[in-house]
C-alpha angles and dihedrals in degrees: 000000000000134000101268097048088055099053091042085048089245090126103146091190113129114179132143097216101047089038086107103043093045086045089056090041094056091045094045078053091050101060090037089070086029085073093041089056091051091055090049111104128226115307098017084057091049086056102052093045104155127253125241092298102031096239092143094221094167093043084045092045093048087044091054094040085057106040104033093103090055089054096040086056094039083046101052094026088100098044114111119277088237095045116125126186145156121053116289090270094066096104098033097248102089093261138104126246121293123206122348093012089284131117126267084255081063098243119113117245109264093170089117081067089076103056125079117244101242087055097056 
């Protein structure tokens, strides 16, 4: 799983010994945009009602779509300068990371966003 599909509850994992520890991550989730819920005004809290068991899933999936850049930055700030990940492919331009693991245009590579878990 990555960190996106965690925090819009799309987490795929199944295991029997990290069940417990992925079901207190996902409440402790829960009450997180629970709270943001709570600080939305009129009609943007109308919007983001929760489902059956409150779990928030289109507030968590907007949050992510707007924020993703911002984590991806907080997530890679402390990798080495000379680290280099993902294929070549990664920054649309036929070469590997640079710096940071980020593109030369500076932002990190969030392709992986768009595929779904079961796919990487």
């Amino acid at each position: 799983a990555d960190i996106g599909d965690i925090i819009r509850g799309k987490d795929l994992y199944v295991g029997n010994r990290k069940e417990r520890e992925k079901e207190k991550l996902q409440q402790n989730l829960k009450e997180i945009f629970k709270k943001i819920h709570g600080e939305l005004k009129g009609e943007a809290q109308n919007h983001y009602n929760g489902d059956k068991q409150n779990n928030f899933y289109q507030l968590r999936e907007d949050w992510w779509n707007a924020n993703r850049q911002e984590v991806w930055k907080a997530m890679i700030c402390g990798a080495p300068k000379e680290a280099h990940y993902f294929r070549k492919t990664a920054c649309g331009q036929g070469m590997e990371t640079h710096g940071y693991c980020r593109c030369i245009s500076g932002d990190p590579p969030t392709n992986l966003d768009y595929v779904p878990q079961y796919l990487r």
